[in-house]
C-alpha positions in Angstrom: 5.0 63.8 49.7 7.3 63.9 46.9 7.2 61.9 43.5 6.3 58.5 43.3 9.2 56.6 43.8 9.2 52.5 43.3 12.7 52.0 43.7 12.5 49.6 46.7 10.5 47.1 44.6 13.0 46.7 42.1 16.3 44.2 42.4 18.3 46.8 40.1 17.9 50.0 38.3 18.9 48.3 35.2 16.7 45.6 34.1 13.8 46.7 36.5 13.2 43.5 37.8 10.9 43.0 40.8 12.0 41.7 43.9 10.7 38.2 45.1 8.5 37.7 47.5 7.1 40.9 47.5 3.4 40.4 49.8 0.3 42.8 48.9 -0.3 45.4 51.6 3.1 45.4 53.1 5.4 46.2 49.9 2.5 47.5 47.1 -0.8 47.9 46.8 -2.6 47.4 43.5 -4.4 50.0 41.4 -6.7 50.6 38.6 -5.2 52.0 35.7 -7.6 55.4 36.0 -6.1 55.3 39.9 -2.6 55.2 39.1 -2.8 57.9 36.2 -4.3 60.3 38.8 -1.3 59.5 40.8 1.3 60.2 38.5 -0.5 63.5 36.9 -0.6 64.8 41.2 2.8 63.9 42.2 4.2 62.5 39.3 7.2 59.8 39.0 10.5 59.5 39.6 12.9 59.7 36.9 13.7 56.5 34.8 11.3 54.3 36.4 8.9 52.2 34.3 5.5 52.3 35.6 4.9 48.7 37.2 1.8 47.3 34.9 0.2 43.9 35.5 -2.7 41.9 34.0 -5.7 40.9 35.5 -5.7 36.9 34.3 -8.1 34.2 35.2 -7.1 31.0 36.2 -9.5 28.1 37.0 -11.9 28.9 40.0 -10.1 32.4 40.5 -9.2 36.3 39.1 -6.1 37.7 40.2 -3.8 40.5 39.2 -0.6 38.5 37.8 2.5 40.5 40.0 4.7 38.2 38.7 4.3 37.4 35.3 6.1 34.3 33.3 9.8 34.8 32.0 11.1 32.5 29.6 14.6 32.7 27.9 14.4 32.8 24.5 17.2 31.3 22.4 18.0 30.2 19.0 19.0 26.7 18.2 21.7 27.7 16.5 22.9 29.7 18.9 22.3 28.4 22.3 24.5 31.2 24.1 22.5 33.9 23.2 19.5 34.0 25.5 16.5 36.8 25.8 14.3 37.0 28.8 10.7 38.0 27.9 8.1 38.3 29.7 4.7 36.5 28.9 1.5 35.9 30.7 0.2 32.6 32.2 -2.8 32.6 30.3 -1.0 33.8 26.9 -0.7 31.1 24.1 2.9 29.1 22.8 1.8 30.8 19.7 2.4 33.8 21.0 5.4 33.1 22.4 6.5 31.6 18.6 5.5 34.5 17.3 7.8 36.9 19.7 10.9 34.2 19.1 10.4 34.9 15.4 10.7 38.6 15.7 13.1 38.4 18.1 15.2 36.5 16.5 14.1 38.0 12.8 13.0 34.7 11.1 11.9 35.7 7.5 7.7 34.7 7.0 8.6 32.2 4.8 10.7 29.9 7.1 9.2 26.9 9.5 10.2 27.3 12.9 8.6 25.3 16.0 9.6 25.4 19.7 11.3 23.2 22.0 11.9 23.1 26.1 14.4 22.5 28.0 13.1 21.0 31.3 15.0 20.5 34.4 16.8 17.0 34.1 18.3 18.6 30.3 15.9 16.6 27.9 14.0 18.2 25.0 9.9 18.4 25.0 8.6 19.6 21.9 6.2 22.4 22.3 3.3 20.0 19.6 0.3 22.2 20.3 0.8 26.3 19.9 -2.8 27.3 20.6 -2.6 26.4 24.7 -1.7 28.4 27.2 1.6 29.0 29.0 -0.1 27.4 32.4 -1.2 24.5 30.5 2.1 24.0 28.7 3.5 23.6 32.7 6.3 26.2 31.7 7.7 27.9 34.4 9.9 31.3 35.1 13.2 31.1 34.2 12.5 28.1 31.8 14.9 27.3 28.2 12.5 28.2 25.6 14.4 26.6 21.8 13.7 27.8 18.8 14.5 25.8 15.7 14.2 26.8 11.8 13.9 24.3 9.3 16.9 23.9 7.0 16.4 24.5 3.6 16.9 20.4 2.8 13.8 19.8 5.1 15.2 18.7 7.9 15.3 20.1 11.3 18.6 21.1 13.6 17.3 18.9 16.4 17.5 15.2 14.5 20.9 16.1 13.4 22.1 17.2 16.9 20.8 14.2 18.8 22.2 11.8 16.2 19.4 10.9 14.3 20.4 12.6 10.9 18.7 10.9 8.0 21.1 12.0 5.3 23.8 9.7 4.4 27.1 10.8 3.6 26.6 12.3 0.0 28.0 15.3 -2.3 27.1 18.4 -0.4 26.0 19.8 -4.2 23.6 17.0 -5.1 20.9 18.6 -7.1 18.5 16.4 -8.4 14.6 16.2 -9.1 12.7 16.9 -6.6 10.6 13.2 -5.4 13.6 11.0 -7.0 15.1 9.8 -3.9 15.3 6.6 -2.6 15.0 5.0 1.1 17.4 3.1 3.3 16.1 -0.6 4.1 16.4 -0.6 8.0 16.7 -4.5 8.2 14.0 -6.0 6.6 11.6 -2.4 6.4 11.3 -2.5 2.7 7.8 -2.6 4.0 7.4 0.1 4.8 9.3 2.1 1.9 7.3 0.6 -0.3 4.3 2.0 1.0 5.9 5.4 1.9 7.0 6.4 -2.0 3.7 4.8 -2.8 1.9 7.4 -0.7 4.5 10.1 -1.5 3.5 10.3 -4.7 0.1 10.8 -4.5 -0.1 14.4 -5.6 -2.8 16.1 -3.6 -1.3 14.9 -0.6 2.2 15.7 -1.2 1.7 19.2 -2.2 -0.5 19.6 1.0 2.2 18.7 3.2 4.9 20.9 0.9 2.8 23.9 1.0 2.7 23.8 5.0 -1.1 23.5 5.1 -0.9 20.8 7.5 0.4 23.2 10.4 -2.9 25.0 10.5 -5.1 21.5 10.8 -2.8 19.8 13.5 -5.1 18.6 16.0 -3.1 17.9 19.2 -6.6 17.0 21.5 -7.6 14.2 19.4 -8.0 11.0 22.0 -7.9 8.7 18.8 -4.6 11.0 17.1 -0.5 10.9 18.0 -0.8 14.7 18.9 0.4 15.9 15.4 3.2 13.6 16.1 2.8 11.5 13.1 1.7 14.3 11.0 4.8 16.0 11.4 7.2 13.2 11.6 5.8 12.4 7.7 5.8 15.5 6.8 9.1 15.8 7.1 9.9 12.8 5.5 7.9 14.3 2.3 9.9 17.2 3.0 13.4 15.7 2.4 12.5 13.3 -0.5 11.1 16.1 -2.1 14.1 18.7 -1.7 15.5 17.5 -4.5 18.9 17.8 -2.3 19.4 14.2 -1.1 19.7 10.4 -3.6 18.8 8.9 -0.5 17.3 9.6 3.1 17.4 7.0 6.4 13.5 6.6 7.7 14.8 6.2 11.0 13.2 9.2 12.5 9.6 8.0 11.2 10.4 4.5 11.5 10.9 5.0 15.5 7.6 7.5 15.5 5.5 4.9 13.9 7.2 2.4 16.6 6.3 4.6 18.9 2.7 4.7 18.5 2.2 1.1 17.1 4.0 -1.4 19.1 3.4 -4.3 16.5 5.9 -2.4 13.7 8.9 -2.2 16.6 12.5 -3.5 15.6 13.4 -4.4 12.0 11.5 -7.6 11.2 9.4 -7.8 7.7 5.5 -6.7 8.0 2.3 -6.5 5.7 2.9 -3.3 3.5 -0.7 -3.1 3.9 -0.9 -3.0 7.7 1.6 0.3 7.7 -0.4 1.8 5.0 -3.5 1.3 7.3 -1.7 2.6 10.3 -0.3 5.6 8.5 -3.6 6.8 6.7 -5.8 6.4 9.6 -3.1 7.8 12.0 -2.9 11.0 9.6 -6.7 11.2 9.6 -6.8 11.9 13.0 -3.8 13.9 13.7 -5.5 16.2 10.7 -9.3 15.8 11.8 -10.6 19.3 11.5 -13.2 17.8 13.7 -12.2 19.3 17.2 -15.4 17.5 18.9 -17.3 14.4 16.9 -21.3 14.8 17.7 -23.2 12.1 17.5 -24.7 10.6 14.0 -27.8 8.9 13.2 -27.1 6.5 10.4 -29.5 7.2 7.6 -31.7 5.0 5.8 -32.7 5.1 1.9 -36.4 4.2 3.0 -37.3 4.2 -0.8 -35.5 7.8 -1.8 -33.0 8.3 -4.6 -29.3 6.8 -3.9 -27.6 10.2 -4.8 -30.2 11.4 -2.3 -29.4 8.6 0.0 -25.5 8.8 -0.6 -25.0 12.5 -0.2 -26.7 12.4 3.3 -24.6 9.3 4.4 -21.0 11.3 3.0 -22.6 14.3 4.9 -22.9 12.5 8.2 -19.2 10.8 8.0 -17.5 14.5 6.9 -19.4 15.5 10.4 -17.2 13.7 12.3 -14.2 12.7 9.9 -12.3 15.5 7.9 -9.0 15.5 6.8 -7.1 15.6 3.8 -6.9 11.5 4.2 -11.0 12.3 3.6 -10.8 14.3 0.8 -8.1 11.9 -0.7 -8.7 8.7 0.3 -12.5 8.2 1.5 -15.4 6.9 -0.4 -18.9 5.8 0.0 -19.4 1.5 -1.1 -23.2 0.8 -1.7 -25.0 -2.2 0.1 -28.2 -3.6 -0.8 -30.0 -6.1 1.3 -33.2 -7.9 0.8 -35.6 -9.2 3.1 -36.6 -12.8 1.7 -39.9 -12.7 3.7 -41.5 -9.7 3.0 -39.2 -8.2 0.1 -38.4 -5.0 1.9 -35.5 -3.7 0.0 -32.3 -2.2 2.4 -29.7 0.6 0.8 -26.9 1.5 2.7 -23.9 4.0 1.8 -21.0 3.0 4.5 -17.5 4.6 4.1 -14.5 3.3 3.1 -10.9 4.0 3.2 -9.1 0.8 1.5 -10.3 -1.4 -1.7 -9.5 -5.2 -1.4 -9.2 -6.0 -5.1 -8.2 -9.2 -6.3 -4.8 -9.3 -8.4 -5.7 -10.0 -12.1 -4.4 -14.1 -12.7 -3.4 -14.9 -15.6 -4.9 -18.0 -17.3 -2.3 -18.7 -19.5 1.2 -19.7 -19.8 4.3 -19.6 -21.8 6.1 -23.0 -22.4 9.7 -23.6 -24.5 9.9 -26.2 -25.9 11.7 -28.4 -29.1 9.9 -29.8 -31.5 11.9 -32.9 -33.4 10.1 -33.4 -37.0 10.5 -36.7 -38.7 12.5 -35.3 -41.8 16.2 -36.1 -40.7 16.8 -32.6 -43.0 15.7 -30.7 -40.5 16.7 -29.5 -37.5 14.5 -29.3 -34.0 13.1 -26.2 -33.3 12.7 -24.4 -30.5 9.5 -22.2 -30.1 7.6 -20.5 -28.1 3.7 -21.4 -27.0 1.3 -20.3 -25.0 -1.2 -22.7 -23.2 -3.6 -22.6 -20.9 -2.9 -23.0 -16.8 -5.0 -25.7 -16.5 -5.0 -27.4 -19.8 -3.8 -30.5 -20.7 -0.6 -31.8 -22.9 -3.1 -32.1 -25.4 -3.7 -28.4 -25.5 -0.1 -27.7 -26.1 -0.1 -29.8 -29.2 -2.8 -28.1 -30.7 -0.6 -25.0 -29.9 2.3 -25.9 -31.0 0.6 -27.4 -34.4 -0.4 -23.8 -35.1 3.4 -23.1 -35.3 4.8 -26.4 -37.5 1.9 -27.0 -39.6 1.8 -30.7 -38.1 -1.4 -32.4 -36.5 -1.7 -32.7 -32.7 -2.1 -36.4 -33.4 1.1 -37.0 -34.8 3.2 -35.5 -32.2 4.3 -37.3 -28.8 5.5 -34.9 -25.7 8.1 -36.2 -23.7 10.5 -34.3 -20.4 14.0 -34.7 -21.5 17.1 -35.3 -18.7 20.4 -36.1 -18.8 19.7 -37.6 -22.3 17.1 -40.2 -21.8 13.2 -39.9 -21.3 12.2 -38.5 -18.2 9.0 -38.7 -18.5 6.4 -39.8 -21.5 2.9 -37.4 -21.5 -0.3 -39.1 -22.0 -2.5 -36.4 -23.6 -5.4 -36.0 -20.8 -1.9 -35.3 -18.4 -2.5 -31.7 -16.9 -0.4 -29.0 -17.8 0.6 -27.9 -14.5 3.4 -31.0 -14.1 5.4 -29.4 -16.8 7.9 -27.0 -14.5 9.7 -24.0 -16.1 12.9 -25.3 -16.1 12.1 -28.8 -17.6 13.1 -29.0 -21.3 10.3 -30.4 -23.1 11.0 -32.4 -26.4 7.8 -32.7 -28.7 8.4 -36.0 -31.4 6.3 -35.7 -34.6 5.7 -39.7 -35.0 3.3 -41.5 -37.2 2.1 -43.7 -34.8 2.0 -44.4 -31.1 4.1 -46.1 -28.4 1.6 -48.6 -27.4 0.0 -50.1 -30.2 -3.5 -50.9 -30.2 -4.0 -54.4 -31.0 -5.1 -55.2 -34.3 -4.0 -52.1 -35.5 -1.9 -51.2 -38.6 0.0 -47.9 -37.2 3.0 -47.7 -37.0 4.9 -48.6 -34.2 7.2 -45.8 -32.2 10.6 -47.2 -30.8 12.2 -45.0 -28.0 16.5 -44.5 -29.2 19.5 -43.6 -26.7 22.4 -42.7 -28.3 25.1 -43.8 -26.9 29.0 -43.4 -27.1 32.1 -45.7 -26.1 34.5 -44.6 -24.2 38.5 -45.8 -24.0 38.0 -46.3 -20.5 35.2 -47.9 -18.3 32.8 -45.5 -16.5 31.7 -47.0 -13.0 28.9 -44.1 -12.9 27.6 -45.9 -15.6 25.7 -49.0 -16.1 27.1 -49.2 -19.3 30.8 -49.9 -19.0 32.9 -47.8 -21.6 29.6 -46.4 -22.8 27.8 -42.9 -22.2 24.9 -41.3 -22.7 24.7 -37.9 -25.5 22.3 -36.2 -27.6 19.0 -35.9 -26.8 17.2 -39.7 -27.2 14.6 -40.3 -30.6 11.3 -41.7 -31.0 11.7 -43.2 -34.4 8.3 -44.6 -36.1 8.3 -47.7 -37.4 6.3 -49.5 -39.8 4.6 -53.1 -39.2 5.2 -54.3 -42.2 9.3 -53.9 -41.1 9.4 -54.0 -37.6 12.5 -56.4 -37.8 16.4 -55.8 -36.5 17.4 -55.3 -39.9 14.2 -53.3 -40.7 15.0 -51.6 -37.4 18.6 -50.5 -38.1 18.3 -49.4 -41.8 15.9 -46.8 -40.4 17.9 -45.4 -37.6 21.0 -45.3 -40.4 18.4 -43.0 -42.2 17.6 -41.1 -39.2 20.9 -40.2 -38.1 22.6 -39.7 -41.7 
């Protein structure tokens, strides 16, 4: 009969394509490899032509030989022109495929790379999860298979090309230290880059995502996880800000992915810091859960045993069905202890955590300036410096302030100061907290008090305005052709010459 000759099951002689359509029985018939080899050694083949091999694959319910295997067209994303078809199985995995593109295409080992499709309508799907088949990626013959290599800035080809570039215009030939780079408010999103160079900067974390050992914990069939979609989109954010190649980056890439998955963080308005932080860790957790299947856990009870006995058990039981690098980072174990007030049966149970509420530290004391006027018209006021309680009273600040001039609390008189004249005359027992910041405080050293006692022989303290007269009258004023300057007196005076003459001889001797 001649050789074998396969040459009508071919569309050319050049790329050995087979025809389509080609039905079992009437075109071919299939053979065992051991069949076939006896063919060719009797009769052999005819010149040139590739022996026809196929796979035996199994697809849900069904084995079948695969006549028509899967061809994809391989490109680069920098050069989309330049296409190879390559043949693959159904059943073989996107890794595989990455794997071929890289050779192809003779990507050095140290370089990222991840795949993209091109589906019929012209929009991009990201090709998340490599360990599934072909046939559950829904690819199809003839399909745009994209490969894209990570700059060596961290970013990816694809976010510059559909406009979402996070560099701002900048020198080309920015060097700078790796993790010293800020990020762009987006409206009000300081947020949210509060918490991200918070979280950058934890070092176990950071490095993990630098050294790429994220790729091999994505977990893209996680029902409570983004599909490695957050995983990645922060890892490239670490990426960039830790280049050392950029003062600045835009979020906006990870600000739309966390919009994405968390509807309450959409558009640009302000948000807890806290919230995003909660989002972000526990959305990492689960795209990284090296858990593939949770089992079901028994909590554990102390029933009397040790608690590092108790504790290891419970940290045991939650690494069964949570761990991730947000575990080993972030999770601990918080102690409760609960007694029974009937019978006295004692309770101890270790329950994970991820985030500490602790109260800010509040400070219980104060700093207040203020001037202290001494009786001695040969000195000047002073202005110091004292620190008083919160909550004390005005007679806490004398005390304080004695400490500094050397004069008793008992002989001073506090008083708020505006637009020359008393504001305001403190009682001692007044609190604290109605002296603001911005009030200037004027503290008298007087022998005696404002309101006299009666029957008593103190002296008696005379509140003084000085004022000025002007060549003009001053309608502002209820003085006409008089204004208020300086800061007003409280001048003691003596019983004994409490009298207008008595009065004016010792405001001469004041203001000499």
């Amino acid at each position: 009969p001649g050789c074998i000759n396969n040459a009508g099951l071919f569309e050319d002689q050049i790329s050995w394509h087979l025809r389509e359509r080609l039905l079992e029985g009437d075109d071919y018939v299939l053979l065992p490899a051991p069949a076939w080899n006896y063919m060719v050694s009797w009769y052999g083949l005819m010149d040139g032509q590739p022996p026809i091999e196929r796979k035996v694959i199994e697809l849900p319910g069904i084995r079948k030989v695969e006549v028509y295997p899967l061809e994809l067209l391989l490109v680069q994303h920098s050069d989309m022109e330049t296409a190879l078809t390559i043949q693959f199985s159904y059943t073989d995995s996107v890794e595989l495929v990455l794997q071929t593109a890289r050779e192809q295409f003779l990507v050095e080992p140290q370089e990222d790379t991840r795949l993209w499709t091109k589906n019929s309508e012209g929009s991009l799907d990201r090709l998340c999860n490599t360990q599934i088949t072909l046939l559950d990626a829904c690819l199809e013959t003839g399909q745009l298979v994209i490969m894209e290599t990570r700059n060596k800035d961290g970013t990816w080809p694809s976010a510059q090309l559909c406009g979402m570039n996070n560099i701002p215009d900048e020198d080309e030939d920015f060097q700078g230290q790796p993790g010293i780079c800020g990020l762009t408010n987006l409206g009000n999103t300081c947020f949210m880059n509060s918490a991200l160079q918070c979280l950058s900067n934890v070092p176990q974390l950071t490095e993990y995502f630098l050294n790429n050992r994220y790729l091999e914990e994505l977990n893209f069939r996680n029902p409570l996880g983004m599909k490695g979609e957050l995983a990645e989109a922060y890892a490239d954010l670490v990426k960039q800000t830790w280049s050392g190649y950029h003062r600045s980056i835009v979020p906006n890439v990870f600000k739309n992915k966390v919009g994405h998955f968390a509807s309450q963080f959409l558009g640009y308005q302000q948000h807890d810091s806290q919230e995003l932080l909660s989002f972000l860790l526990d959305g990492l957790h689960e795209d990284l859960n090296r858990v593939k299947k949770k089992e079901y856990v028994e909590l554990c009870n102390g029933a009397g045993r040790p608690d590092l006995e108790v504790a290891q058990e419970a940290w045991q039981n939650h690494k069964r069905r949570n761990d991730s690098v947000i575990v080993d980072t972030f999770h601990g174990l918080f102690k409760s202890t609960l007694v029974c007030p009937d019978c006295g049966n004692v309770s101890v149970t270790f329950d994970p955590f991820c985030y500490l509420s602790v109260p800010l530290p509040v400070c219980s004391r104060r700093v207040l300036e203020v001037f202290f006027v001494p009786m001695d018209p040969r000195r000047k006021p002073e202005q110091h410096r004292v620190v008083v309680p919160k909550k004390g009273n005005i007679s806490d600040l004398c005390v304080a302030l004695s400490t500094h001039t050397s004069v008793a609390p008992d002989k001073m008189i506090v008083a708020d100061v505006f637009s020359h004249r008393f504001y305001k005359l403190y009682q001692l027992e007044d609190p604290l907290s109605g002296i603001l910041d911005r009030d200037d405080i004027f503290v008298y050293e007087v022998t005696g008090r404002i309101e006299p006692v009666e029957g008593s022989r103190d002296d008696i303290v005379v509140p003084v305005y000085l004022r000025e007269r002007t060549p003009s009258r001053d309608y502002n004023n209820s003085y006409y052709g008089l204004i208020l300057f300086g800061h007003p007196l409280l001048v003691s005076v003596p019983r004994d010459r409490f009298s207008w003459e008595g009065l004016y001889n010792i405001l001469m001797y004041r203001l000499s």
